[in-house]
C-alpha positions as CSV (number, residue, x, y, z in Angstrom):
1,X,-29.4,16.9,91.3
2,X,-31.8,14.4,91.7
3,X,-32.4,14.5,95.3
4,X,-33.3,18.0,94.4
5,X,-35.7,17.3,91.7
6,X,-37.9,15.0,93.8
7,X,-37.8,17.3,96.6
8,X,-39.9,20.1,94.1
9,X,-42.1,17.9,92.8
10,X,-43.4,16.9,97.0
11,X,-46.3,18.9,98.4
12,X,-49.3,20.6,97.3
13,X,-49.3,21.9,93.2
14,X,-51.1,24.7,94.2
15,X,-50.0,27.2,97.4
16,X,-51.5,30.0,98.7
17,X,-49.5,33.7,99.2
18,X,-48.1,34.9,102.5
19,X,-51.1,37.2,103.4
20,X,-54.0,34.2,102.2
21,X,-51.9,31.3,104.2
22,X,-51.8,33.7,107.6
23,X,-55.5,34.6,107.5
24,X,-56.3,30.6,106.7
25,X,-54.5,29.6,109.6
26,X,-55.9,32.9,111.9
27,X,-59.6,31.9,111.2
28,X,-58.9,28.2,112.0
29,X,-57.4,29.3,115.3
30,X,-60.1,31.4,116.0
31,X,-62.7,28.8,115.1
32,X,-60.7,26.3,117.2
33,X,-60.4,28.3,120.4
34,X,-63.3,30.9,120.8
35,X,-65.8,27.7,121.6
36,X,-63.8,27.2,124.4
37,X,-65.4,30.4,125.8
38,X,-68.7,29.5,125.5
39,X,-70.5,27.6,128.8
40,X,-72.9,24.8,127.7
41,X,-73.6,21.5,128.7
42,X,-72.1,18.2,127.8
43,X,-75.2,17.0,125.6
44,X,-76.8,20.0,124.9
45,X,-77.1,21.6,121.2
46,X,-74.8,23.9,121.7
47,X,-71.8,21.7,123.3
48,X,-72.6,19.7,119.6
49,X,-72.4,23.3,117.7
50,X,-69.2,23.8,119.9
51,X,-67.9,20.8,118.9
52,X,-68.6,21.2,114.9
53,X,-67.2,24.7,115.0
54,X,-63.9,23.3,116.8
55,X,-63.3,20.2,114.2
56,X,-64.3,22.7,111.7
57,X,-61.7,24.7,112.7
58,X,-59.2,22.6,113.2
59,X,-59.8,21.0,110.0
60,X,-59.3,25.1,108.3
61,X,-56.1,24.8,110.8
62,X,-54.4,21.7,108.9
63,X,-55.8,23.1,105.1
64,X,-53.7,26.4,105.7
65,X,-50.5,24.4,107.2
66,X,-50.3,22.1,104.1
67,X,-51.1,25.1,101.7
68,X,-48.6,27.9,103.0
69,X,-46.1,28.8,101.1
């Protein structure tokens, strides 16, 4: 009984529904991936706005892992 206590109380207090925690982790896919697309320069502003957009989105990646149901 106690093993099974602790194990509730681990984790995020708040969760997000099925439909909210597929769409989270959908957009960070999408905002991690669709830069790899896009030709540019190493150096130029839009390799850095390529490079934001993919941390960004791996960063939404990681939020709707830890908050999915």
């Amino acid at each position: 009984m106690a093993e099974e206590k602790s194990q509730e109380s681990f984790g995020p207090k708040k969760r997000l529904k099925k439909g909210q925690a597929i769409g989270v982790l959908v957009t960070g896919g999408l905002l991690l991936v669709v830069p790899w697309f896009i030709p540019s320069e190493q150096g130029s502003a839009l390799y850095l706005v390529k490079m934001t957009l993919s941390t960004i989105g791996f960063a939404v990646l990681c939020l709707g892992s830890y908050y999915r149901p």
